[in-house]
C-alpha positions in Angstrom: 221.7 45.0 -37.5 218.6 46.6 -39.1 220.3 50.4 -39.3 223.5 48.5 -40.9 221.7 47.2 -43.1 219.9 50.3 -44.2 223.2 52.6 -44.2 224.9 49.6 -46.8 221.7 49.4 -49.3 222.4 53.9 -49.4 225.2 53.4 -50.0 225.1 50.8 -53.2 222.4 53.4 -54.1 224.7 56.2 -53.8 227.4 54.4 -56.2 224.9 53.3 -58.9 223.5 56.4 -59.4 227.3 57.9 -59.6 228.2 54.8 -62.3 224.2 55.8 -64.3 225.7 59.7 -64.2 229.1 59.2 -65.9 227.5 57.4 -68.7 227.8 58.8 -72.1 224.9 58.2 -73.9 222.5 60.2 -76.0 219.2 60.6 -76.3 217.7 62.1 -79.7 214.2 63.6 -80.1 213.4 64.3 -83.8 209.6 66.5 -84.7 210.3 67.1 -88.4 211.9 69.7 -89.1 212.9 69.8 -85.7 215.7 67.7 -83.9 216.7 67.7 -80.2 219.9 66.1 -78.5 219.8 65.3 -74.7 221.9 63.3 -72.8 220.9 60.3 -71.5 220.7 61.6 -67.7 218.7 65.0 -68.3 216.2 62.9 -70.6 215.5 60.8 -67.2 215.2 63.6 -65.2 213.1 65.2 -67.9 210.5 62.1 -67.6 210.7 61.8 -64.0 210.0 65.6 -63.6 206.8 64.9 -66.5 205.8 61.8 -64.7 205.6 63.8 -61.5 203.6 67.0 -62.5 201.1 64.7 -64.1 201.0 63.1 -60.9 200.2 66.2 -59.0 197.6 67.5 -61.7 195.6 63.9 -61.5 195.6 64.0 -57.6 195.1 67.7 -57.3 191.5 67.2 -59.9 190.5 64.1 -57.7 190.5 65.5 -55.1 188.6 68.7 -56.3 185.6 66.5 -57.5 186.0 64.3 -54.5 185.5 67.7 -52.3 181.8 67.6 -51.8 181.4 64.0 -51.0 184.4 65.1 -48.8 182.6 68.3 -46.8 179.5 65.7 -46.4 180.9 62.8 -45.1 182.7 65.1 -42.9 179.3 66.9 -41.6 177.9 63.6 -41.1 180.9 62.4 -38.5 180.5 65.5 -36.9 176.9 64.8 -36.4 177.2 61.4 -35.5 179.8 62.6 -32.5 177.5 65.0 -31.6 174.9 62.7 -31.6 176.9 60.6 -29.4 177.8 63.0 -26.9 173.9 63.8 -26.8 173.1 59.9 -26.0 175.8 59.9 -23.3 175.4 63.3 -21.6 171.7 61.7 -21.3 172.9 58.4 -20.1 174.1 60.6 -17.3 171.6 62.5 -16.9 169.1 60.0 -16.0 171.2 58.5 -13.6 171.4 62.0 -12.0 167.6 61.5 -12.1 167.3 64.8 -14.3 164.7 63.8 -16.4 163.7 67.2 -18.6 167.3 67.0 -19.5 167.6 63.5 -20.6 164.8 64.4 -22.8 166.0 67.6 -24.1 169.4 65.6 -24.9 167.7 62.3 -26.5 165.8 64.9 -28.7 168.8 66.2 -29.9 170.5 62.7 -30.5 167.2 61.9 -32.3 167.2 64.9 -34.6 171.3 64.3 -35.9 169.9 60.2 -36.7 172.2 58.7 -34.4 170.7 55.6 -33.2 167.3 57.0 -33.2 165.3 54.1 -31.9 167.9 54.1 -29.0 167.3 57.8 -28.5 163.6 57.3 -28.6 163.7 55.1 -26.0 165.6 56.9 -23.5 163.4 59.8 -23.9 160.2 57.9 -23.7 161.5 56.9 -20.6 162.3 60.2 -19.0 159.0 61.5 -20.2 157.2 58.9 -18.1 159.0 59.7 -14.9 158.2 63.4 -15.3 154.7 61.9 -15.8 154.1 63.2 -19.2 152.2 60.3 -20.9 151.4 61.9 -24.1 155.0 62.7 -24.4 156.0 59.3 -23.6 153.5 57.8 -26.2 154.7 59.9 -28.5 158.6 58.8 -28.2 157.3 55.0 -28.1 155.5 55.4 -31.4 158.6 56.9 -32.8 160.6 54.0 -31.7 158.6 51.5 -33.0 158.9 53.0 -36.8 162.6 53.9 -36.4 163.8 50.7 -36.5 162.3 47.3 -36.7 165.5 45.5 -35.1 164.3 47.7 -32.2 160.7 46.2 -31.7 161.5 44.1 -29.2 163.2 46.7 -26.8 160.3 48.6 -27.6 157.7 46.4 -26.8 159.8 46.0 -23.5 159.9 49.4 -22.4 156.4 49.7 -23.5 155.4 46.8 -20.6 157.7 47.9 -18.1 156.0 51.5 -18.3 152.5 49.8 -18.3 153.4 47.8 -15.2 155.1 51.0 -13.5 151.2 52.5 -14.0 149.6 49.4 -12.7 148.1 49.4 -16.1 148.1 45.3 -15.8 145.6 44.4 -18.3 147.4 46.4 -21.1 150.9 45.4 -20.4 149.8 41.7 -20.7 148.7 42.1 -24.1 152.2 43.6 -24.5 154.2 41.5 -23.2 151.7 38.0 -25.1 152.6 40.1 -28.1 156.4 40.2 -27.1 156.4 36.5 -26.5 154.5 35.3 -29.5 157.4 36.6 -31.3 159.9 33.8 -29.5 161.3 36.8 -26.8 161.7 34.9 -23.8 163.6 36.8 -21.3 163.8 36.7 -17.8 162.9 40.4 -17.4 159.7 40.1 -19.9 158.8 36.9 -17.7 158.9 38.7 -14.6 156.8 41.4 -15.6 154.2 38.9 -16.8 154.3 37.1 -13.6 153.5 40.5 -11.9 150.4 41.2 -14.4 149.0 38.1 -13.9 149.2 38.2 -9.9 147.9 42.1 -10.3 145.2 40.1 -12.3 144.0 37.1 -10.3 145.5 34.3 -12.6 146.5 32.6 -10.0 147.8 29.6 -11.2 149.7 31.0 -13.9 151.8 33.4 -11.5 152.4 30.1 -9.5 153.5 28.3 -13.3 156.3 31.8 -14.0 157.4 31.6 -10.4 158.5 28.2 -10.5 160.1 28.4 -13.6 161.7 32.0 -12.9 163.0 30.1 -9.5 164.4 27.0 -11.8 166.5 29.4 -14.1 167.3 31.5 -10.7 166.3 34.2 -11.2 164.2 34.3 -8.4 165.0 33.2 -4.8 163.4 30.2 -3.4 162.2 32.7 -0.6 160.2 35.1 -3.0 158.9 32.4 -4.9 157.9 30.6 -2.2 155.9 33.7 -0.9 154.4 34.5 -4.6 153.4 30.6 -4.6 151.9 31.0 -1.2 150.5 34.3 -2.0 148.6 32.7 -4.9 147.4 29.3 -3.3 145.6 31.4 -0.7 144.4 34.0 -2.9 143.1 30.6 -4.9 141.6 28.9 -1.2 139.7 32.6 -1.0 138.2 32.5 -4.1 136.7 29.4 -3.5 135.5 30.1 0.0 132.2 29.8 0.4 131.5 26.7 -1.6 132.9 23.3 0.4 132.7 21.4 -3.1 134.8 24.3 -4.9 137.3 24.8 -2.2 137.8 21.0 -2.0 138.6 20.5 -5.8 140.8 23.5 -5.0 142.5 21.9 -2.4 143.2 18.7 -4.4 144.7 20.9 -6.9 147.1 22.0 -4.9 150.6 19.7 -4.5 151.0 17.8 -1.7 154.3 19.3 -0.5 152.6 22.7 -0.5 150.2 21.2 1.7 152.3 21.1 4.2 152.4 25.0 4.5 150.7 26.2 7.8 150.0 29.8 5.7 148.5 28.1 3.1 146.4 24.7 5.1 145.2 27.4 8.1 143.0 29.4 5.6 142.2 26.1 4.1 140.9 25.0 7.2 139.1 28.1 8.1 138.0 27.8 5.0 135.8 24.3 5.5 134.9 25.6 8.5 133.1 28.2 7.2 131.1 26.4 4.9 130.3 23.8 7.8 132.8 21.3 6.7 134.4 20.6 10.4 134.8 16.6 9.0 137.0 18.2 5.9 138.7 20.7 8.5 139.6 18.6 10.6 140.8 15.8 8.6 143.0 18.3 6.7 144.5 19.6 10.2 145.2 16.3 11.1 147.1 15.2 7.7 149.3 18.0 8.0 150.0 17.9 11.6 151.4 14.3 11.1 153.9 15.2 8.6 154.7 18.4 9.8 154.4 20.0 13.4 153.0 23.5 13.4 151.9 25.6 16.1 149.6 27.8 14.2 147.7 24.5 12.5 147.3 23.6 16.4 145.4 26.5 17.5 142.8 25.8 14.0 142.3 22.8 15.4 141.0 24.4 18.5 138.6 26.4 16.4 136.5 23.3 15.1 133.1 23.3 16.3 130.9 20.4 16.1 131.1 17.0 15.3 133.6 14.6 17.4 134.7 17.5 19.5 135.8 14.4 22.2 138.0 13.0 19.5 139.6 16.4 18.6 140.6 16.4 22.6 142.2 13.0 22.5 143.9 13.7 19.7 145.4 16.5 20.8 146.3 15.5 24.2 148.4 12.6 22.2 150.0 15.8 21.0 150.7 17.3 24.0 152.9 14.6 24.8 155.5 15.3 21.9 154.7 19.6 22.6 154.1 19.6 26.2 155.5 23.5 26.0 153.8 24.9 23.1 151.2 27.5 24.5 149.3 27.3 21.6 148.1 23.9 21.7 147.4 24.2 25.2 144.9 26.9 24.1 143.7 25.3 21.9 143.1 22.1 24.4 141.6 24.9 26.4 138.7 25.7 23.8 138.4 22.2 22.8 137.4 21.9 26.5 135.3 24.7 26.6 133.2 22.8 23.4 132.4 19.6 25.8 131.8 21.7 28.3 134.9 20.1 30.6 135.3 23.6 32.8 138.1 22.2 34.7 140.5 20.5 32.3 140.0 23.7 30.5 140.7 26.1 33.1 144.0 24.1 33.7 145.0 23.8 30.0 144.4 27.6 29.9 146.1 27.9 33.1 149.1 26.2 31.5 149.2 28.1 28.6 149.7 31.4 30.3 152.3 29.8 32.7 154.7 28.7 29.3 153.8 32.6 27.5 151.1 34.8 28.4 148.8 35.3 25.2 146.6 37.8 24.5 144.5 35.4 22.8 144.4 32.8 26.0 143.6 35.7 28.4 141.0 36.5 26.5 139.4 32.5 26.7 140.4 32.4 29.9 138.2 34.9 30.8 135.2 33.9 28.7 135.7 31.0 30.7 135.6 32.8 33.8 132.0 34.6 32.7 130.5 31.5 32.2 131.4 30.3 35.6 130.2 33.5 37.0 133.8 34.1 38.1 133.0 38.2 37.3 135.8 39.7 38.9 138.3 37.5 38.1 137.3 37.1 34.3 137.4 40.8 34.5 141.3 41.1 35.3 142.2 38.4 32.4 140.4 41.4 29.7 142.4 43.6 31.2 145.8 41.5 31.1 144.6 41.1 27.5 144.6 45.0 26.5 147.9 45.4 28.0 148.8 42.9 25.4 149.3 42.4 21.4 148.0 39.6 19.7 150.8 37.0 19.3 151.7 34.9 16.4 151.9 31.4 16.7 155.2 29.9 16.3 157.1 28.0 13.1 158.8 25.8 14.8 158.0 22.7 16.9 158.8 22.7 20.8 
């Protein structure tokens, strides 16, 4: 319908222009003390022909001044494409993990002033893992005065670098810097959490984990080991002095408490300041909400105090664990402390039967000395060499 349309309206054309030709009219031009006749079709033709060439003069002069504007806008895109080429061929390049190339190409993206804070960046980074620092300052610097809508990448790259050298105290200041400005990103957060582990601050590497967890990007199991990690690096630093550990302590939550890696070196911890009462109260709080081998075999290492009690206790736990080998050796020791040879020899006895420890055949046969059982205590330190030292297990038997 469209082409029929468009063959009719030629057509009209066609006939209207054939009625305009047989006209008979006149036109008469008149310049004192000249006059011209024309007919009425050539003067049309005449003005359409005028109107034309002036048309052709006027575009033909544009576009001779336009010309050089022209040639430099053209340049320019041709820069720019090169420019982009550049940024992409190094794009590939450091994937390829050719790193004097990425450089080399980032340089040249810099010099055409295509996205030069972007070109800065990529080279700053390839001079870094050639492990060119002045280079890699260098590129940072030029960055950071390229374009101010860059800072924040910048300041970014500038941390991750930092952290890469283990430079933690430096990319801290960074990255406090990047988050004064309202830059909160789970990246940036990361890397702080690393800086402040690196440095000791443990309780705010425990405060990022948790909240890194919350907005996932961290597994519950990494950020239970950085949390776990920290409290104990926290129960070390306090070792030493029973009223600084126990303020630690306190300061801990309740539910992680309840972690075996994290109440053992608390324990061990009053126990080395003399604090069995603290240990041992500790050890028995946990043990009541949660049963854990390796708590079990702490408890075996108080000395002192109601040693008596600390058997009766945990032969009431023997009746719930009757197979865990751990406790038995650690009912074994707790023995060995009230001087009770024979229920120790036969908790020990019982503990090698279930699995055979290093660890028990070891206090077996310091048992065995003190009985003057030589020969015997002699074969349990060798059964011991022929074995590694065990780890106690996670789960209740």
């Amino acid at each position: 319908m469209r082409g029929l349309l468009w063959v009719l309206a030629v057509f009209a054309a066609a006939v209207g222009l054939a009625l305009f030709l047989e006209g008979e009219g006149y036109v008469i031009v008149v310049t004192p003390p000249w006059r011209m006749e024309l007919s009425l079709v050539l003067a049309v033709l005449l003005l359409l022909g005028a109107f034309a060439l002036l048309y052709l003069v006027a575009r033909l002069v544009s576009h001779t001044l336009a010309l050089p504007a022209q040639v430099r806008d053209f340049r320019r895109r041709l820069s720019e494409r090169g420019a982009r080429r550049s940024q992409a061929a190094a794009l590939q390049a450091r994937f390829e993990g050719r790193f004097s190339r990425v450089e080399k190409l980032a340089a040249d993206a810099w010099t055409r002033g295509e996205s030069r804070a972007l070109a800065a960046l990529v080279a700053a980074r390839a001079a870094h893992r050639r492990g060119d620092r002045v280079r890699r300052d260098q590129w940072l610097e030029r960055a950071a005065t390229a374009d101010p809508e860059w800072r924040n990448a910048t300041l970014a790259l500038e941390a991750e670098l930092l952290v890469e050298e283990r430079q933690f105290d430096k990319a801290r200041s960074v990255l406090q810097a990047l988050h004064a400005g309202g830059l909160r990103h789970l990246a940036t957060m990361q890397l702080l959490m690393r800086c402040e582990h690196a440095l000791g601050n443990w309780a705010e590497s425990v405060r990022l984990a948790r909240v890194l967890e919350k907005r996932e990007a961290l597994s519950h199991e990494v950020a239970a080991s950085i949390v776990t990690a920290a409290r104990v690096a926290q129960i070390e630093r306090a070792a030493g002095d029973s009223e600084a550990l126990a303020k630690c302590w306190r300061s801990i939550p309740a539910k992680e408490r309840e972690n075996p890696r994290i109440a053992a070196p608390a324990a061990r911890g009053f126990l080395a300041t003399g604090d069995v009462h603290a240990a041992q109260r500790l050890l028995e709080e946990a043990l009541a909400r949660n049963w854990e081998s390796e708590l079990a075999l702490v408890y075996g290492e108080c000395r002192g105090g109601d040693a008596i009690g600390r058997v009766h206790a945990a032969e009431r736990w023997l009746t719930a664990h009757p197979q865990d080998p751990w406790l038995l050796l650690a009912l074994g020791r707790l023995c060995v402390q009230c001087e009770l040879w024979g229920k120790a020899q036969s908790y020990l006895e019982a503990s090698l039967a279930v699995q055979p420890l290093r660890e028990t055949h070891l206090a077996y046969a310091e048992l065995l000395e003190r009985l003057s059982r030589t020969e015997e205590a002699n074969r349990q330190f060798r059964a011991a060499a022929g074995l590694g030292a065990g780890s106690p297990a996670r789960s209740a038997n």
